[in-house]
C-alpha positions as CSV (number, residue, x, y, z in Angstrom):
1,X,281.9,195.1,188.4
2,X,281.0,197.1,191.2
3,X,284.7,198.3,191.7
4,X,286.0,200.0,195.1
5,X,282.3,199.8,196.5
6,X,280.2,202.0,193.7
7,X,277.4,200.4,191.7
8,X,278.0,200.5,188.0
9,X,275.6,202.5,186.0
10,X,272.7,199.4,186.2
11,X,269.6,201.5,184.6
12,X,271.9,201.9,181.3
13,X,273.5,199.1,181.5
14,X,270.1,196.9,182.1
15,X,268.3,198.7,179.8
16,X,271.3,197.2,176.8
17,X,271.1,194.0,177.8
18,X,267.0,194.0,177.5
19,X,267.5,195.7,174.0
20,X,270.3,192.9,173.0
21,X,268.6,189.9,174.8
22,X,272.0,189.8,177.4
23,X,272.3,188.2,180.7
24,X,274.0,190.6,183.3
25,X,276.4,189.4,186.0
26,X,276.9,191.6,188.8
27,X,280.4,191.6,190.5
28,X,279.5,192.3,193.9
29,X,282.3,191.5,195.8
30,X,282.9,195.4,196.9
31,X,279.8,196.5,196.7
32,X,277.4,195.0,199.9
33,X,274.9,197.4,200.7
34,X,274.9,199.6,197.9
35,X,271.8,200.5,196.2
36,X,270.7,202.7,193.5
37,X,267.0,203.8,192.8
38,X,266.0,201.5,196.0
39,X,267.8,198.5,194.4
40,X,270.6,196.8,196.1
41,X,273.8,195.4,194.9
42,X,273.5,192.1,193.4
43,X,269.4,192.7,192.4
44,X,269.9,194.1,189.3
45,X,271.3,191.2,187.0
46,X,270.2,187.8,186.5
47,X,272.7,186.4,189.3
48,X,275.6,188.4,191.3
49,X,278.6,186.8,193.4
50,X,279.4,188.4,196.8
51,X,283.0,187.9,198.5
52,X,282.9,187.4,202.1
53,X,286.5,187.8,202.5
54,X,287.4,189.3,205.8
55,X,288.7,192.5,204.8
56,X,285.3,193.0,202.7
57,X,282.8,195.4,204.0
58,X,280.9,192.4,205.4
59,X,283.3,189.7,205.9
60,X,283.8,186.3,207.5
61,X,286.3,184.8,209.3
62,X,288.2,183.1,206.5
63,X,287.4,182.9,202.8
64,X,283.4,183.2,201.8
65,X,281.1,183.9,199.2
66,X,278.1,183.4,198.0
67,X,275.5,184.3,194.4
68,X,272.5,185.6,194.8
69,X,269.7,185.3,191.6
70,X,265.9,185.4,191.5
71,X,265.9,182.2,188.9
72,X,265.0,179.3,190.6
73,X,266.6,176.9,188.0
74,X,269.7,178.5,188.3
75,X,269.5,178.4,191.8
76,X,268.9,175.1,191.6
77,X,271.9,174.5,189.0
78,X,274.0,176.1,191.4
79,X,273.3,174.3,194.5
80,X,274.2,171.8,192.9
81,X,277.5,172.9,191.3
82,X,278.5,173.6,194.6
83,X,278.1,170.4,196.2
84,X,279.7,168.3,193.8
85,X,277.4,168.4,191.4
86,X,274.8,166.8,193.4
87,X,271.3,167.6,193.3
88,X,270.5,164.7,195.7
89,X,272.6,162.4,197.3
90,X,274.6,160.6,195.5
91,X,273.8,161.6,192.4
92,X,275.3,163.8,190.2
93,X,274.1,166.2,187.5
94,X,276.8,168.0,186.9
95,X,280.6,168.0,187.2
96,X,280.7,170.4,190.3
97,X,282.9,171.3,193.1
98,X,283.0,171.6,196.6
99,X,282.3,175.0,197.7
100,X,279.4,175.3,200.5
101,X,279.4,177.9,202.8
102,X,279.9,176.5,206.3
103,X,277.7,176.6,209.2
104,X,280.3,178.7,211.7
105,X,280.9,181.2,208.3
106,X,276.7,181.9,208.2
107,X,276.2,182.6,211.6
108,X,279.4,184.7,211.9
109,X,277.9,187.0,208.6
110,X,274.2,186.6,209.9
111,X,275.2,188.7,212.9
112,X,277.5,191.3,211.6
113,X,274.8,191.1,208.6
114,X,272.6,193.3,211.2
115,X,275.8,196.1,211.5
116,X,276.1,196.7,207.9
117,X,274.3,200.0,207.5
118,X,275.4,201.5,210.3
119,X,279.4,200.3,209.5
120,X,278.4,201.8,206.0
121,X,277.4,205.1,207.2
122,X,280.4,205.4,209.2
123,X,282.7,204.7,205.9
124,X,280.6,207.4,204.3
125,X,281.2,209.8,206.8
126,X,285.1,209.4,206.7
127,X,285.1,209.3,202.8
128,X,283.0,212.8,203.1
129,X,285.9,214.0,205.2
130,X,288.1,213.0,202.7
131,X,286.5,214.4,200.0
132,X,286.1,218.0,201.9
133,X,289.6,218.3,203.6
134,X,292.0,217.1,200.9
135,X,293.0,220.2,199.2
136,X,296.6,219.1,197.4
137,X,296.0,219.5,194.0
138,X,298.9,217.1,194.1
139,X,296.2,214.2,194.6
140,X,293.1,213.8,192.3
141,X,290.3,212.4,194.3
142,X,287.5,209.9,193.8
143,X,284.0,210.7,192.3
144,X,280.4,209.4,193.7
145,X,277.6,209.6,190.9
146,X,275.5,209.2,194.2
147,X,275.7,209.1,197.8
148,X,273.8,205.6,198.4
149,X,275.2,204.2,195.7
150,X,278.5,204.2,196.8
151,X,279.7,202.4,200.2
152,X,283.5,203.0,199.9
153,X,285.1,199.4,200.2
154,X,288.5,201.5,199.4
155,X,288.6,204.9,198.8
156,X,291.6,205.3,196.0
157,X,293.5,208.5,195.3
158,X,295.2,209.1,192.2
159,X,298.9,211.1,192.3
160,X,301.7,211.4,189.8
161,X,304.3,210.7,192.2
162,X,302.2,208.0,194.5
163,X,305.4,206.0,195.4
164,X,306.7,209.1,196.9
165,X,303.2,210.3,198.7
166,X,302.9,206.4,200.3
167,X,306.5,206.3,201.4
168,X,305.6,209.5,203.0
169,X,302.4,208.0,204.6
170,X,304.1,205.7,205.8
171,X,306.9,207.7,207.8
172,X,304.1,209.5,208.9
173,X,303.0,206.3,210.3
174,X,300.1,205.6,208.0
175,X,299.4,202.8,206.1
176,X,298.5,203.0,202.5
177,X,298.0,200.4,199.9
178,X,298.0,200.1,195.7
179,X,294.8,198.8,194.4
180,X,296.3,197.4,191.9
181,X,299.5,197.7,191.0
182,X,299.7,195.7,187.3
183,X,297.3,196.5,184.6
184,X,295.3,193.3,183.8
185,X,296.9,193.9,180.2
186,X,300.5,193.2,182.0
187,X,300.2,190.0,183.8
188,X,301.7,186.8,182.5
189,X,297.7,185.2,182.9
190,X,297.3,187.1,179.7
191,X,300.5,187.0,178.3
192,X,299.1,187.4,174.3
193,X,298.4,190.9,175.4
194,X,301.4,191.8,177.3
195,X,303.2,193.7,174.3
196,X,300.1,195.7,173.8
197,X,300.2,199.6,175.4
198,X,296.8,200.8,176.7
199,X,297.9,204.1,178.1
200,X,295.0,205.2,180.4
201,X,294.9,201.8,182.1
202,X,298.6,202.4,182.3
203,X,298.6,205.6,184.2
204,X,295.8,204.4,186.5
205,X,298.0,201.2,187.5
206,X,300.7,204.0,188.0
207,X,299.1,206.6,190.0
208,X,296.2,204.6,192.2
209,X,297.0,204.8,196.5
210,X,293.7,203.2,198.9
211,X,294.1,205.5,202.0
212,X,292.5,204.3,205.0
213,X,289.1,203.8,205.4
214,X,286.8,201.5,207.8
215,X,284.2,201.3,210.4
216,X,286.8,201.3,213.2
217,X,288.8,204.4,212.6
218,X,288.3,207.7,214.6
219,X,287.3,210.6,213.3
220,X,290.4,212.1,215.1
221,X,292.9,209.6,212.5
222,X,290.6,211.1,209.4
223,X,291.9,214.6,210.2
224,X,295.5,213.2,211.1
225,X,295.4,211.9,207.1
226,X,294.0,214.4,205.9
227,X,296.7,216.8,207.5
228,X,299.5,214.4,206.0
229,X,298.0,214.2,203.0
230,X,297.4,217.9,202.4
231,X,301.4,218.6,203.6
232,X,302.4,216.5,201.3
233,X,303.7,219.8,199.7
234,X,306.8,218.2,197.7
235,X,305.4,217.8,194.6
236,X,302.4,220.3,195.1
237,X,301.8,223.0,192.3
């Protein structure tokens, strides 16, 4: 999984699954226009599903998503999957679903599709600011392994007292949201592991606050968070 917008570690990681014989599935969903040694998001493993959801780096306007792969029987496979199971009409190979990408959904993403890049470059240049002007050491900040690699779908802060620090955003009229707030660990979906304690997962869930980021802000808001953030002098040491 390509969380908050970073590519994993793909050399290392495709270099296991050649050694173990593995198929690798790329979680894309954060992570358009990422790339890493020339290589895209979603062109490393064998197939890779992208979210088009609206508040996605490239989104639609409603729910969307697609998988990409360079196997042409999977391909195949999956068209079909996605249309009932049907490889030709009326007939059925598979037990599938309905789940096609509408017309008005493709030609909505195959013109912001053009705007990517430059919306990308823009969320880089915002995370840079953040990364340069926060100095609380109340507030741990996000790493890049590399600048490409990374196209800041969120960019998450980490602070002991992050209830505090967003109720403080927020009087300061800025909106900040918890990416996530339950460890997966915790919720009732997996409810034979919710007596289990994994304490570094635990502290993450506890600490974690997305500040804003986008291609539409101004560079004049950046500085306006960054000054809120860095008087957030409460719990400073």
């Amino acid at each position: 999984m390509h969380l908050y917008g970073q590519l994993a570690d793909m050399p290392a990681i495709m270099d296991i699954a050649k050694c173990h014989e593995l198929l690798v599935l790329e979680d894309s969903a954060q992570a358009h226009g990422a790339s890493l040694e020339g290589k895209r998001a979603g062109s490393w493993g064998d197939a890779s599903g992208f979210s088009f959801y609206p508040g996605k780096n490239l989104g639609a306007l409603g729910d969307a998503g697609a998988i990409t792969t360079s196997d042409e029987a999977l391909a195949h496979t999956l068209r079909a999957l996605r249309n009932y199971g049907s490889h030709e009409k009326y007939k059925n190979l598979y037990q599938g679903i309905n789940s096609r990408l509408d017309e008005i959904q493709a030609a909505m993403l195959s013109v912001k599709l053009k705007y990517l890049d430059k919306e990308i470059a823009h969320r880089r240049q915002v995370a840079n600011a953040y990364l340069e002007g926060i100095k609380n050491k109340a507030i741990i900040l996000p790493t890049q392994e590399n600048d490409s690699a990374h196209v800041w779908h969120v960019f998450v802060i980490r602070c002991k007292h992050r209830d505090a620090l967003q109720t403080y955003l927020a009087e300061n009229g800025i909106q900040a949201l918890i990416h996530y707030p339950i460890p997966p660990h915790q919720q009732p979906a997996y409810k034979e592991w919710n007596k289990l304690s994994y304490l570094i997962s635990e502290k993450m869930h506890d600490e974690v606050l997305s500040l804003p980021i986008g291609p539409t802000m101004t560079m004049e808001d950046v500085t306006t968070i960054i000054q809120r953030c860095n008087d957030f002098w409460m719990y400073s040491e």
